[in-house]
LODRENGU-720648 format. One line per 4 residues: number of its first residue (from 1); for each residue x, y, z of C-alpha. Coordinates in Angstrom, 2 decimals. Example, Ala and Ser with C-alpha at 12.3 -4.5 7.8 and 13.67 -1.06 7.14 Angstrom:
<nunus>
1> 12.30 -4.50 7.80 ~ 13.67 -1.06 7.14
</nunus>
This chain:
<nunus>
1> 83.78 135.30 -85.50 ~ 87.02 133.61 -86.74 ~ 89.94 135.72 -86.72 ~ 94.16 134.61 -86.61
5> 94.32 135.16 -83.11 ~ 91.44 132.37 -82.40 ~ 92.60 130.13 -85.47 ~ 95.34 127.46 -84.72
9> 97.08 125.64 -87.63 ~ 97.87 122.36 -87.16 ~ 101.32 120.52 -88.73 ~ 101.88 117.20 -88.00
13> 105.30 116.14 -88.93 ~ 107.76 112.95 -89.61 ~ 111.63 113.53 -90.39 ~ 111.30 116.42 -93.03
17> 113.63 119.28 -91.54 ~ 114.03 120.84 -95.25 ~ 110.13 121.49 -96.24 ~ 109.36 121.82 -92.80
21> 111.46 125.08 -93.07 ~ 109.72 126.10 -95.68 ~ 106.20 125.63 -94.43 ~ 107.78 127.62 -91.25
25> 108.57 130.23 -93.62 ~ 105.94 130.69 -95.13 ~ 103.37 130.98 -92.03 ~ 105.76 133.36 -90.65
29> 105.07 135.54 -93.56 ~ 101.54 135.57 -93.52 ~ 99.78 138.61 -93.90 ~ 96.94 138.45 -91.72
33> 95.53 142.15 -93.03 ~ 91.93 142.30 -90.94 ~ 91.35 138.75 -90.32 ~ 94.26 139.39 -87.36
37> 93.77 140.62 -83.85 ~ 90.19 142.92 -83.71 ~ 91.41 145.97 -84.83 ~ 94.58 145.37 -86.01
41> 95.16 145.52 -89.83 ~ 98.27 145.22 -92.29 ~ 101.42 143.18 -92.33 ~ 102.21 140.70 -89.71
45> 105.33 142.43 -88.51 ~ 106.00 141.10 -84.98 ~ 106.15 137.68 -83.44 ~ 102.99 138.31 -81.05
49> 101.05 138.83 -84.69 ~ 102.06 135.51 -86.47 ~ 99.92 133.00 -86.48 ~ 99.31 129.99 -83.67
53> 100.90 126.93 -84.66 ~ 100.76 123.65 -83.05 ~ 103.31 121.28 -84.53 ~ 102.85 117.52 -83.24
57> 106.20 115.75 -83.83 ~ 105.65 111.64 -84.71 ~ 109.48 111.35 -84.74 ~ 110.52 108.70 -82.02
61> 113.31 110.73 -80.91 ~ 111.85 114.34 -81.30 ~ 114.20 115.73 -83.77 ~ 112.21 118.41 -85.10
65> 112.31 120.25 -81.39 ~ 115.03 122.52 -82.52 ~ 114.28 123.13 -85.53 ~ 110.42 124.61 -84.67
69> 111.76 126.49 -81.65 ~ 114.50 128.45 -83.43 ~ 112.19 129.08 -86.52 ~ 109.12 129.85 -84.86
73> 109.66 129.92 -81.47 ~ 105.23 131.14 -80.48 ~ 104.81 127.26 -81.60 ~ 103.41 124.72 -79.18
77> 106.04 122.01 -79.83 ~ 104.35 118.63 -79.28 ~ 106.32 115.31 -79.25 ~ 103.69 112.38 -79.87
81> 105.79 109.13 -79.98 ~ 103.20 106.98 -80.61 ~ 103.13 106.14 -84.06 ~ 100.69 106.47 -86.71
85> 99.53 110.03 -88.44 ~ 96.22 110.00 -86.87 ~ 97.54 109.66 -83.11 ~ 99.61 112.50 -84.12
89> 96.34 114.63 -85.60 ~ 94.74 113.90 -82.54 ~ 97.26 114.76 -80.28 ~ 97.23 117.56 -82.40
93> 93.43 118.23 -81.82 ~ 93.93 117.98 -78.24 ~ 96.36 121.11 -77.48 ~ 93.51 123.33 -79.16
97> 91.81 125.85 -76.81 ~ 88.41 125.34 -75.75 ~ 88.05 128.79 -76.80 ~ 89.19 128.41 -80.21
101> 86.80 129.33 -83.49 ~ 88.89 127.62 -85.92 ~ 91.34 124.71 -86.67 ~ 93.37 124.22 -89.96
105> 95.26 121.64 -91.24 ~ 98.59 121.26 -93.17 ~ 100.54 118.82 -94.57 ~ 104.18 119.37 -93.17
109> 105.84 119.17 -96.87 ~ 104.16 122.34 -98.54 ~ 104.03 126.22 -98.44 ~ 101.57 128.42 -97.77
113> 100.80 131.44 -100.25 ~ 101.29 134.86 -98.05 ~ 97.31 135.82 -98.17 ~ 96.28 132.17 -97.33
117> 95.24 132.34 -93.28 ~ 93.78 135.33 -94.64 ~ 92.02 133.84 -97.00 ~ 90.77 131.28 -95.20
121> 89.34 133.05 -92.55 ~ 87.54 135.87 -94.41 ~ 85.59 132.67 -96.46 ~ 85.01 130.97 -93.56
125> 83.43 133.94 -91.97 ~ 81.57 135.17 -95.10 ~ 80.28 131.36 -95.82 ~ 79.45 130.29 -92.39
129> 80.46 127.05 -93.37 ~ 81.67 124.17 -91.07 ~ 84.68 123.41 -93.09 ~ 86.94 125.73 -95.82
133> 89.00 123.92 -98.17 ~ 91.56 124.93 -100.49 ~ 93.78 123.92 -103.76 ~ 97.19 122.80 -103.52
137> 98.82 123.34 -106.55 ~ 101.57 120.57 -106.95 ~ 104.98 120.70 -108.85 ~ 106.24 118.07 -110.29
141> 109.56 119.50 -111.59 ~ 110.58 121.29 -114.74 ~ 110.34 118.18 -117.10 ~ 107.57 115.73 -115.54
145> 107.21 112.51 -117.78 ~ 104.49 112.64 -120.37 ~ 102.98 109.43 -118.82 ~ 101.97 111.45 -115.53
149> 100.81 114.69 -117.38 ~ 98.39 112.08 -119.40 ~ 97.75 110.07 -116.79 ~ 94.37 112.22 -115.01
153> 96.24 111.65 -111.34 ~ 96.63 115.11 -111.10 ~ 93.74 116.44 -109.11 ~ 91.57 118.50 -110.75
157> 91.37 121.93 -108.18 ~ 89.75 124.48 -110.28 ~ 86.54 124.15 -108.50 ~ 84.90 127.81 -108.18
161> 84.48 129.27 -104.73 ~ 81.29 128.22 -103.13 ~ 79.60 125.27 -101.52 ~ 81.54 122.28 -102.57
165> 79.42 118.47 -102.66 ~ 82.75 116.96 -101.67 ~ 84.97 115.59 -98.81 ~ 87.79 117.74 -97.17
169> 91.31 116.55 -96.69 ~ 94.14 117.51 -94.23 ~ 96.30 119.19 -96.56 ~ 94.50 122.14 -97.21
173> 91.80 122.90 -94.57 ~ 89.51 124.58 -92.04 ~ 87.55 123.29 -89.75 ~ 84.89 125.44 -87.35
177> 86.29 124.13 -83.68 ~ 83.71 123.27 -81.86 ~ 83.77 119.77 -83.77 ~ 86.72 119.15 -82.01
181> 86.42 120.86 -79.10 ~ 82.43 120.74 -78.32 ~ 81.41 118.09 -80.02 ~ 84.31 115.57 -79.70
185> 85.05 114.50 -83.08 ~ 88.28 112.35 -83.59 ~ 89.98 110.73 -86.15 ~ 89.86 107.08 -85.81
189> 93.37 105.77 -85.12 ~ 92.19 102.65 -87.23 ~ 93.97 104.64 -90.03 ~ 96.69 105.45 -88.24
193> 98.85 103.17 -90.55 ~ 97.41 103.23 -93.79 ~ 96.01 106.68 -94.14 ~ 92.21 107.76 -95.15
197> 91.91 109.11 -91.29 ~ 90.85 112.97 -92.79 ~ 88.29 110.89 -95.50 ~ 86.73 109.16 -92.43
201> 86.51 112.15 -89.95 ~ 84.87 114.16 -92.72 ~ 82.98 111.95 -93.85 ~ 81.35 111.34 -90.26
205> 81.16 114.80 -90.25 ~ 79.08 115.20 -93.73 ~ 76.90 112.06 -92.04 ~ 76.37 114.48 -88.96
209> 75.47 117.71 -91.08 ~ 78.76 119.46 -91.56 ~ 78.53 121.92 -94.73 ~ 81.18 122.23 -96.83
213> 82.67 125.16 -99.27 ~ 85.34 125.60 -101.98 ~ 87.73 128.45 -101.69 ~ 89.63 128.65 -104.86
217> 91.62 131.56 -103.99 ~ 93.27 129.62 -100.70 ~ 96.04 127.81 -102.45 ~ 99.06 126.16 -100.97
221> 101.72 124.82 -102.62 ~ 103.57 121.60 -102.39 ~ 106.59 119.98 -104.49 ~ 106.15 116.03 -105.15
225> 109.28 113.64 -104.41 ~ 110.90 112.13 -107.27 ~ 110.42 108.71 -105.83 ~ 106.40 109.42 -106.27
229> 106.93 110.60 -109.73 ~ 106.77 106.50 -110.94 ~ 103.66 104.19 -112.27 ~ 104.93 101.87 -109.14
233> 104.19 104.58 -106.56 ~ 100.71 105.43 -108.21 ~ 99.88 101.66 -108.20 ~ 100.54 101.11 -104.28
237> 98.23 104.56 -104.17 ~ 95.04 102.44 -105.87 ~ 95.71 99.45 -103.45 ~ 96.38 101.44 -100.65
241> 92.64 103.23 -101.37 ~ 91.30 99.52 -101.19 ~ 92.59 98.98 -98.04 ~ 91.16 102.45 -96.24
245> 87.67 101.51 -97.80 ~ 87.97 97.93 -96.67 ~ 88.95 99.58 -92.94 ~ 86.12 102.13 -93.10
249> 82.97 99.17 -93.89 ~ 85.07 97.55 -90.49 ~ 84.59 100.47 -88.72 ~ 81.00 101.84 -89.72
253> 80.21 97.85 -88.37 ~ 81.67 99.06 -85.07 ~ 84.22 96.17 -85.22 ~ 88.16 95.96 -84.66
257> 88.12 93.23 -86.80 ~ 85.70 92.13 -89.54 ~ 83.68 88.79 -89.24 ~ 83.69 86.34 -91.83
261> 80.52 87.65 -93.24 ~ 82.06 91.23 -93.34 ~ 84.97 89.67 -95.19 ~ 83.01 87.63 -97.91
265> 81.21 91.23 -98.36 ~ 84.35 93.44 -98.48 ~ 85.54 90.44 -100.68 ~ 82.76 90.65 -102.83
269> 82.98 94.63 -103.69 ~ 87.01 94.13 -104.31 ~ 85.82 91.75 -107.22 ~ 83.26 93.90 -108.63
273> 85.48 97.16 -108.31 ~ 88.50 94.94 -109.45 ~ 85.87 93.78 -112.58 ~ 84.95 97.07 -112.78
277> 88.21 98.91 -113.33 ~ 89.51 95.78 -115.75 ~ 86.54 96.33 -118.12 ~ 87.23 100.07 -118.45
281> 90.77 99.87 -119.05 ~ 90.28 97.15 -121.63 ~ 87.96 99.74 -123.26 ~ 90.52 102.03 -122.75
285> 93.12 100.15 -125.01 ~ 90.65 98.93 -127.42 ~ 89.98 102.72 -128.19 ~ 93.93 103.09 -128.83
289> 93.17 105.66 -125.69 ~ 95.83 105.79 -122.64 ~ 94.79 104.30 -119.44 ~ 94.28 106.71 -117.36
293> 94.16 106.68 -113.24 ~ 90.76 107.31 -112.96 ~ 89.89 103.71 -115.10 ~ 93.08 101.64 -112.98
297> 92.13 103.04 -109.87 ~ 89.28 100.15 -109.15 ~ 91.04 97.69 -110.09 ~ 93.95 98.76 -107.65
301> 91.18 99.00 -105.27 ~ 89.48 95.73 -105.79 ~ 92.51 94.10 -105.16 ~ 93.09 96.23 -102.17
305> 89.78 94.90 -100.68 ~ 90.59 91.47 -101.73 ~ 93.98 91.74 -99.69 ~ 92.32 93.37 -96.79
309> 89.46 90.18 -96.72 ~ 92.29 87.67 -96.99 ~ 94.01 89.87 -93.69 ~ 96.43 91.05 -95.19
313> 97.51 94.49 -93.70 ~ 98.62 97.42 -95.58 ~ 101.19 100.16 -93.61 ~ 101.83 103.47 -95.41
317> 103.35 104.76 -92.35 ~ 104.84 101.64 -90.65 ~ 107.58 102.21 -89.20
</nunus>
């Protein structure tokens, strides 16, 4: 059985000291009611009741050390100087407990709703499932631009509670432990640059029987940067996306590098995707209709693939 005191939340984080304090904040106000401690019940008063925390620092120079030991000083600080967000996940992964039931995952720039560890747990426990996801409910300031609002970019997270057909990402998550811990599940530091590492790992974990559910009442919060808040931004996002799918057909063909023939074959899905996407948002604009995400997105990603085929490389979080 899952409860707080064998669940350990996971925050990896890069040069963010003001949401940081927030996410702090708001784990430090959970309210872990029954899913605490056997027996225990109500508000998490004391510091031996908050919840375990593992924060992995990818800073070079460790600057967040102060900052997580004065705020929540039960953390297991980890400095991880290698670069690249999945060799800071897995260093992450690494400080859990063999004995653990449960590790969760959150992105280092949101905030946690009070009942949400809470939450989490109880659906876990009630579902049986392998992994719990949740919504995170973005803000894009008082007055976002009609363009983005129209634009279908947004997420859609009012799935209903209950087994959920698809993949699980790192910014709203649970994950039973002994995939980690028992069964040795990693994510691929392949991504470590580009991103897609928490698409991969679940997806090898689908591919290996993992079960997934939905739990809408989970939510997490998380306010968007104004430099994000551009067509630009959204753009590098659909080219990015053809660059992790280019990386993953490298990796399912257990290669570092792809061989020509892998090329001409990611090549040849980045022109049909790229074909693809250009025929839907013609039919877009023929309708008078805006082009929405959803219709650019393949042809961001064909052209992703076609970059990643030529060997061209694609860092996110170069540094």
């Amino acid at each position: 059985m899952i409860t707080a005191a064998n669940a350990y939340i996971c925050v990896c984080t890069y040069r963010r000291p003001g949401p940081l304090a927030e996410l702090l904040a708001s784990l430090r106000a959970q309210d872990l009611g029954a899913s605490g401690r056997p027996g225990d019940s109500g508000q998490a008063t004391g510091a031996a009741q908050l919840p375990q925390l593992i924060v992995v620092d990818n800073s070079p120079e460790g600057d967040a050390a102060a900052q997580v030991r004065s705020r929540y000083p039960s953390a297991h600080y980890i400095h991880e100087p290698r670069p690249g967000i999945a060799a800071a996940r897995n260093a992450a992964v690494r400080a859990v407990p063999a004995d653990a039931e449960a590790v969760l995952f959150l992105d280092d720039d949101e905030r946690a709703a009070p009942d949400w560890l809470r939450t989490m747990i109880d659906c876990a426990n009630e579902s049986g499932a392998d992994t719990v996801s949740g919504p995170v409910i973005t803000h894009f300031g008082e007055d976002p631009p009609a363009w983005l609002q129209s634009s279908g970019f947004i997420r859609r997270i009012d799935f209903p509670t209950g087994p959920w057909g698809l993949r699980a990402a790192t910014n709203n998550v649970l994950v039973r432990a002994h995939w980690f811990t028992r069964l040795g599940f990693r994510f691929d530091e392949a991504f470590s640059f580009i991103g897609g590492e928490d698409s991969d790992l679940f997806g090898r974990m689908q591919a290996a029987g993992a079960q997934s559910w939905w739990c809408a009442e989970a939510q997490v919060e998380e306010d968007l940067p104004a430099e994000r808040l551009s067509p630009d931004w959204m753009r590098q996002r659909g080219i990015r996306a053809g660059h992790v799918r280019a990386t993953k057909l490298i990796r399912r063909a257990q290669l570092e590098h792809p061989t020509p023939a892998l090329r001409l074959r990611i090549a040849a899905e980045g022109v049909v995707r790229l074909g693809y996407g250009a025929t839907r948002t013609a039919a877009r604009r023929l309708k008078r209709a805006p082009v929405r995400y959803v219709d650019s997105v393949y042809h961001r990603e064909g052209w992703g693939m076609l970059q990643a085929a030529a060997g061209r490389r694609y860092e996110e979080y170069g540094r």
